[in-house]
DRENKE-727266 format. One record per residue (C-alpha): residue in one letter; z, x, y. Coordinates in steps of 0.2 Angstrom, whole numbers, plus 5000, padded with zeros to 4 digits. Each point is the difference from the previous one (the first is absolute). Example, Ala and Ser with C-alpha at 12.3 -4.5 7.8 and 13.67 -1.06 7.14 Angstrom:
REM DRENKE-727266
A503950624978
S499750065017
***
This chain:
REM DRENKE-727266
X500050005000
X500450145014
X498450084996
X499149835002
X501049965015
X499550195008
X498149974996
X500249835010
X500850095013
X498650145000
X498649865001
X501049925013
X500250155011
X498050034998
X499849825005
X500950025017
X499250205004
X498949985014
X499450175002
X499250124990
X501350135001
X501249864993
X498849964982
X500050194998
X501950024999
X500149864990
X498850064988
X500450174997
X502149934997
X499349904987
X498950134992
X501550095002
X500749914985
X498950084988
X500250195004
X501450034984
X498749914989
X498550135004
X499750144998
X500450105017
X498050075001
X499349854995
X501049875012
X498750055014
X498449954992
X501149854991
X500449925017
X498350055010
X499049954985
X500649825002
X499849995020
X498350064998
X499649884986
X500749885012
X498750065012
X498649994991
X500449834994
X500449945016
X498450085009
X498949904985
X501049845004
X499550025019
X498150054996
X500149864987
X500449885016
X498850055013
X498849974987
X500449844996
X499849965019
X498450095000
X499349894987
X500649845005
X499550035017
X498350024991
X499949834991
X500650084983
X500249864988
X501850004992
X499450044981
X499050145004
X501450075010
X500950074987
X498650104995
X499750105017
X501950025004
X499750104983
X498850095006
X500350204998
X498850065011
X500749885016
X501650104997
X499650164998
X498749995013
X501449975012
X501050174995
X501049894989
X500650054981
X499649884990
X501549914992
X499849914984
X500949864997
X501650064988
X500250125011
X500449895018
X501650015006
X500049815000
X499649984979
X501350154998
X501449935010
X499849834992
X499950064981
X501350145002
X501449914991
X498949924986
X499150174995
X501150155006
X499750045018
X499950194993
X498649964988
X499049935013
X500350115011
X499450154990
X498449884995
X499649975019
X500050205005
X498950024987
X499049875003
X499750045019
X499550174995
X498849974988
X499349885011
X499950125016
X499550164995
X500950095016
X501549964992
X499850084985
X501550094993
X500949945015
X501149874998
X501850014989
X500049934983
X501949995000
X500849845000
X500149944983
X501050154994
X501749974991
X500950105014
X499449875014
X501349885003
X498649834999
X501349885008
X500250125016
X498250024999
X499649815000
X501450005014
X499050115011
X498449924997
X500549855005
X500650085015
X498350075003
X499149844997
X501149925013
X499850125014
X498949975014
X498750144999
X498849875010
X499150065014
X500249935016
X498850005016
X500650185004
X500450074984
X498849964985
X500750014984
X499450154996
X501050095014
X501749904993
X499850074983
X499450175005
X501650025013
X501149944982
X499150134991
X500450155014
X501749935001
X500450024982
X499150164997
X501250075018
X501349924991
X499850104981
X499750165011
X501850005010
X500749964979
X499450144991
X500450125011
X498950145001
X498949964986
X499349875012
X499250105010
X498750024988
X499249855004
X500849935018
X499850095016
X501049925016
X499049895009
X500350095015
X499250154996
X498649894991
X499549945018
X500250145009
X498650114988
X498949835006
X500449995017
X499650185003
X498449994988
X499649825006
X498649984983
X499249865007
X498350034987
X499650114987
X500650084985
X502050024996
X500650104987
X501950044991
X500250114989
X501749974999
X499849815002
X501649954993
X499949795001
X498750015012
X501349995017
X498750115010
X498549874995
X501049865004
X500550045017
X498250075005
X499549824995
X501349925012
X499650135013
X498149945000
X500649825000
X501150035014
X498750085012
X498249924993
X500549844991
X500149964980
X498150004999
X499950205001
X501250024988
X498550064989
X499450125012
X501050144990
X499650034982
X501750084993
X500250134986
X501650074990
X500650074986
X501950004993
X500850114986
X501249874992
X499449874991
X501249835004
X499950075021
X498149994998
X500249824993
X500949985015
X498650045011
X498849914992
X501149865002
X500650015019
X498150035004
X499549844992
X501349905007
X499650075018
X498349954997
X499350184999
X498450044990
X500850184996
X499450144987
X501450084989
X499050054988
X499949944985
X501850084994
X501250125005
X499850175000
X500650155007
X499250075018
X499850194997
X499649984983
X499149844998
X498949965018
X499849824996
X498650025017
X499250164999
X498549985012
X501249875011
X499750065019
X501149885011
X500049975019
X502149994998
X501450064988
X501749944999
X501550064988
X501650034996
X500050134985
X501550044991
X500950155009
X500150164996
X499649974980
X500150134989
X499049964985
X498449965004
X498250044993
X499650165008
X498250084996
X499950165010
X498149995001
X499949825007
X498749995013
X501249905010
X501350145006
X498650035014
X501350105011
X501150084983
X500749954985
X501649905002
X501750084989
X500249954985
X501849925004
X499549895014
X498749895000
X500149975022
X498650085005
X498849984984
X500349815008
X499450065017
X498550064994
X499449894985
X500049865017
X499050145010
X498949984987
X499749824999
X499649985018
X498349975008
X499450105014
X500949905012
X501349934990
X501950005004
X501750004991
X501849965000
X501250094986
X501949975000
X500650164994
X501850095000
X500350105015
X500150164991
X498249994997
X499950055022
X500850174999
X500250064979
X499150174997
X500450004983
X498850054987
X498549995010
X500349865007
X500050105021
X498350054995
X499549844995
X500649895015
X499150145010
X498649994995
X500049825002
X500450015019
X498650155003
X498849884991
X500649865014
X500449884988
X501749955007
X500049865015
X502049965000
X501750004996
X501349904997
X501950044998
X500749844992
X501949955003
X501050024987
X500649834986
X498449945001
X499750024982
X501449914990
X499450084985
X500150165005
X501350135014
X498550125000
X499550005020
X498149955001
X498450025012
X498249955003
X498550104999
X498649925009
X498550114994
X498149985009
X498450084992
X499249985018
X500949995018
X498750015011
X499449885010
X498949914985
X498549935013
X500249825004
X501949994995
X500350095015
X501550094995
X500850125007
X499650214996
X501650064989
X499250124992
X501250154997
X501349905003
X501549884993
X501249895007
X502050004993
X501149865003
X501950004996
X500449834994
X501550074992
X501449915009
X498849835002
X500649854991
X501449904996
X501249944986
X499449834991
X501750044988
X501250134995
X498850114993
X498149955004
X499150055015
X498649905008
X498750065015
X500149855012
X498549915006
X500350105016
X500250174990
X498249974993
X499249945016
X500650155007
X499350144989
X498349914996
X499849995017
X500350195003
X498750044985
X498549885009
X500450075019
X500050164993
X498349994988
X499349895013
X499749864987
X499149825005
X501849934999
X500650115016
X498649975011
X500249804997
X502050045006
X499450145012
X501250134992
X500150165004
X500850144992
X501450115006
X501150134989
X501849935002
X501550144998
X500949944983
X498549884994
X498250064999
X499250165005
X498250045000
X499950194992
X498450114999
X499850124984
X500650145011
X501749925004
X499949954981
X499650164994
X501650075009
X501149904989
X499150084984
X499249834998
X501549914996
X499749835006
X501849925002
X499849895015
X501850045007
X499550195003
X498649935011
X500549855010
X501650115008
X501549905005
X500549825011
X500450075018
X501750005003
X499749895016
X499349864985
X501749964992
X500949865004
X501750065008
X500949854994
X499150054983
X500950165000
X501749965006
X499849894986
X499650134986
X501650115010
X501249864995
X499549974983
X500250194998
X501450025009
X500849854986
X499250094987
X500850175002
X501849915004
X499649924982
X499850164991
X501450065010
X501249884993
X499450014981
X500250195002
X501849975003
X500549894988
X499150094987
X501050165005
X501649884999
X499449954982
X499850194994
X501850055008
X500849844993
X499150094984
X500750165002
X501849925002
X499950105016
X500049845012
X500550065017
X501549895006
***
């Protein structure tokens, strides 16, 4: 009875949420419920599987009713309606998966207690994939297994099948699902620690690689593409600027080493609406190029830091500029995405901040030679606790295989030179431990990137650039080549004038001291107290 008066209470609660940051905390308390009963690396695909299923069949639902409209509105006679609202081809013409029948969130919700919601659960993910062959090999088979608690299961279905995923005149139902999907995927990130990095980068970070980039058309690649973050917000930032209708103007390219992350991916692309190649598997970058002749116009990742054990073939064509050590793969990530740009292609790569300075095994010679070559545009200093997964400080390499002018783009000439910025101490707390860049942060350093490359972006604003003691400083390779090419934006953009700080802001930081050391003061004496009363040599 207490578990059917909590589901009650659940469906209740769901009833009344009129936002969609309210269905989304709902949801993932109920899924909740089934983390003992799974398999800790399973419970992500287990969880995602059934809100993309849940997308799929709800995107068929939708087509299935426009269609209907269409058809009556064209004088369709009743008996031969059935046969066209059946009709493959008006689905999957539309970018549509086609959803057989058995496998409709609707037929699975209301035969789930007569035939074992697992079973038909297992049945539908099949189903959908053998009927859509981008899905193959991509959706979890895992429901019907002895270790799935099926009455928590059919709790949480329900749940799903009373949510209002429905788009609205602002949001279509697509976006509604998508932002459930982004949530949850944040969400599995922040609980497994470190381990999620491997498929979650902040979204913060995620925006500012596209703000700076701005990949308006072309071709985007990932070789690090995790669950496809970097895809989706390049999507959204097309949306935002030209409309849903270009969203196709890009045509986007990963690859992903782990096998259930890339599932991911295919998954978060589809339910984003994204027509996105992850190659037909997983597969490992250095080793196993699932794009070998791929030249794109933009590259955005977030590879694993400072790895160790990777496929290192000294006489790869790729190490352009030297070969990268054999126990850190930082800079054979650097240049395998050198590789893969066009002649005027661009790219954004979240790396740790040791990758600015290290001359270890090589790697000095390396990063030289990259700069002599001009292939470095700009440098970002992140702040620190962006990255819940990880305490290793991070930056931003922003590379550029050409920074001339490039004819009718009008750009400005920054040849031989790059632009650092020190976003270091930018940001604020969204918790005890999690970092965010504000909209305000973001603004700020695009808009220091496009005044200072001159981009169409900062002619429409009319900015101009400027360096700016303790942010950004324009260096030439003679200024770099005085700091032995180390390209830690703090050694360039100097320090905030005195005259900048706040004086209330520094009385305040002399108090808090000032408490401070009176605090230490006082522990030190009665931690001398405890030691004498130790000693038996109390003074009296």
């Amino acid at each position: 009875m207490a578990t059917a008066a909590k589901k009650h209470t659940d469906q209740a609660e769901l009833f009344s949420a009129s936002t969609a940051k309210e269905i989304q905390a709902i949801l993932w308390k109920a899924a909740d419920k089934l983390r003992g009963s799974i398999d800790a690396a399973q419970y992500k695909e287990f969880v995602l599987g059934l809100i993309f299923l849940k997308y799929v069949s709800d995107a068929f639902e939708e087509r299935r009713a426009e269609l209907a409209n269409e058809l009556a509105e064209d004088g369709i006679s009743d008996d031969r309606l059935a046969d066209f609202l059946e009709d493959r081809d008006e689905y999957t013409g539309a970018h549509v998966f086609w959803v057989p029948e058995t496998a409709r969130w609707s037929w699975i919700a209301a035969n789930a207690k007569s035939q074992g919601v697992g079973k038909l659960l297992d049945e539908a993910m099949d189903t959908v994939m053998r009927e859509n062959a981008a899905l193959t090999g991509v959706l979890p088979k895992i429901f019907n297994r002895d270790n799935v608690d099926q009455k928590r299961l059919a709790e949480l279905v329900d749940l799903i099948s009373d949510a209002r995923f429905g788009g609205t005149e602002d949001k279509p139902a697509q976006d509604v699902l998508g932002e459930v999907y982004e949530y949850f995927l944040g969400n599995f990130a922040r609980a497994e620690g470190k381990r999620g990095g491997e498929f979650y980068t902040p979204r913060s970070v995620v925006q500012l690689i596209v703000e700076i980039l701005e990949p308006y058309e072309g071709r985007v690649y990932d070789p690090a593409c995790g669950s496809g973050g970097m895809f989706v917000q390049a999507s959204k930032f097309i949306e935002a600027h030209r409309g849903r209708g270009h969203k196709a103007d890009i045509a986007v390219y990963g690859q992903e080493l782990n096998e259930r992350t890339w599932r991911l991916g295919k998954m978060n692309l589809a339910i984003h609406g994204i027509d996105g190649n992850l190659a037909s598997r997983w597969g490992d970058t250095f080793a196993d190029d699932r794009h070998p002749d791929l030249k794109a116009d933009f590259v955005m990742a977030n590879p694993p830091f400072n790895i160790k054990d990777w496929a290192r073939d000294e006489g790869d064509p790729r190490w352009r500029f030297g070969v990268p050590p054999r126990n850190n793969a930082n800079y054979a990530w650097l240049q395998h995405m050198v590789s893969k740009l066009g002649e005027r292609g661009t790219a954004g790569i979240v790396l740790a901040n040791g990758s600015t300075s290290s001359q270890s095994s090589g790697e000095g010679e390396i990063r030289q030679a990259m700069v002599e070559a001009d292939m470095v545009a700009c440098m970002v200093a992140l702040p620190p606790q962006l990255f819940r997964t990880t305490a290793i400080p991070a930056c931003l390499w922003f590379l550029s295989k050409d920074k001339s002018p490039q004819g009718a783009k009008r750009l400005d000439d920054r040849r031989d030179e790059i632009l650092f910025i020190d976003a270091s101490k930018m940001g604020e707390m969204a918790d005890r431990t999690e970092r965010i860049l504000t909209e305000a942060d973001l603004g700020k350093i695009a808009a220091t990137y496009h005044a200072w490359r001159g981009t169409a972006s900062a002619r429409e604003e009319e900015l101009t650039y400027e360096d700016e003691p303790g942010f950004c400083f324009s260096a030439d390779l003679a200024k770099v080549r005085e700091h032995g090419y180390v390209l830690t934006p703090g050694r360039y953009v100097g320090a905030i004038e005195a005259e900048e700080e706040d004086a209330e802001a520094v009385a305040a930081k002399i108090a808090t001291l000032t408490e401070e050391l009176y605090g230490l003061f006082a522990k030190s004496a009665e931690l001398e107290k405890t030691v004498r009363e130790q000693l038996g040599r109390v003074d009296v």
